[in-house]
N, C-alpha and C positions, 0 to 999 in steps of 0.2 A: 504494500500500500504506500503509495507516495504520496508524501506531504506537500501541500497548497503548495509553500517554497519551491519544489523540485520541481514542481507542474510548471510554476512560473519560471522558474529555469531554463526546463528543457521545452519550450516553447520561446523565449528568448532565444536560445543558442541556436534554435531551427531554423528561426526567420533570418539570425546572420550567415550560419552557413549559409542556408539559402541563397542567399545572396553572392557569399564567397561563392561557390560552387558554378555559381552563373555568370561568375568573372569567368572561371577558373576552364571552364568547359570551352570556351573559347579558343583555350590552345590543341585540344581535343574537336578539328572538325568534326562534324556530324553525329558527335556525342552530346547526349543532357543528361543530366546528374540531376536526381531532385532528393531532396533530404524528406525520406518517408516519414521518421519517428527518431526521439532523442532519449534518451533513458539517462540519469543521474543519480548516482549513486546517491545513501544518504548524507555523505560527508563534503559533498559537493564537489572532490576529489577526481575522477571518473565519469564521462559522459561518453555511453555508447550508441553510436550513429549511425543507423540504419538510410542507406543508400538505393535508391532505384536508377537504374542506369538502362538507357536506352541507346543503341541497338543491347538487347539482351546477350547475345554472342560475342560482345566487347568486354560484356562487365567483370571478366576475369583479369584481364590485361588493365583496365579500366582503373579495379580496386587496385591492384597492385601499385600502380602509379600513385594513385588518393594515398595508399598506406606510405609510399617513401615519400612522398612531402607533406606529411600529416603537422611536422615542425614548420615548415612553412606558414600551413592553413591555419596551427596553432596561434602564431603570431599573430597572422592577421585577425584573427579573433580575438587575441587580446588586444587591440587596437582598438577595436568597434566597442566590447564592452570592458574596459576599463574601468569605468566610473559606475557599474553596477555592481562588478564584481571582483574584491579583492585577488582570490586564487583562480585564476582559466584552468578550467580541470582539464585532465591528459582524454584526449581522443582514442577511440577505440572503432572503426569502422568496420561496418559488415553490410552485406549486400541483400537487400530485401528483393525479394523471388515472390512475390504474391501475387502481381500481378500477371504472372510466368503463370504460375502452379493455377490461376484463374482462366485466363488461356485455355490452358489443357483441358479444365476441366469442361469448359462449353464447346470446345471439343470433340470432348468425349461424349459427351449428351446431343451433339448435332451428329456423329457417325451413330449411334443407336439407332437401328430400327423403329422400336417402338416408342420411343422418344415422346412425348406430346409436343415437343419441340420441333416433328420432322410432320405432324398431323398435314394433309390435302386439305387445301383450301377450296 
């Protein structure tokens, strides 16, 4: 259960990545990066950042790149909120696949025969 604080935290730190990431995708043609979810530890220490990355068959090569200039993006994050927040907690990035795993699953329900999803109009 997170407390109000972390909610306001990791809603804070989401709309700045966001924003980094939307510099940042830049050097990456044809890639967007959108920051799905922020999770904050309770010691305010730790903020894990869940990424959706578009093409999906980059996001391998993609995170790898996010995770070596993580000190980079760090910084620039302590830039933007400085004056809210004493400590810029350490980043931890991982790649949110929901939208992937949604995909498949309508899918999967569109190749069903019986589907009511395949019903003759």
């Amino acid at each position: 259960m997170e407390t109000t604080r972390q909610q306001k935290i990791s809603r804070m730190l989401q709309k700045e990545l966001g924003e980094i990431f939307l510099l940042y995708a830049r050097e990456l043609q044809g890639t967007l990066i959108t920051v799905t979810a922020v999770r904050v530890s309770p010691d305010l220490g730790i903020a894990r950042t869940h990424l959706s990355i578009f093409p999906s068959d980059r996001s391998a090569a993609v995170l790898a790149k996010v995770q070596d200039d993580s000190r980079a993006i760090r910084f620039d994050l302590g830039k933007r909120v400085r004056h809210q927040l004493r400590i810029v907690p350490e980043l931890f990035f991982h790649v949110d696949d929901s939208l992937d795993y949604l995909e498949n699953i309508d899918n999967l329900l569109k190749s069903d025969p019986f589907s009511p999803l395949n019903e003759e109009k």
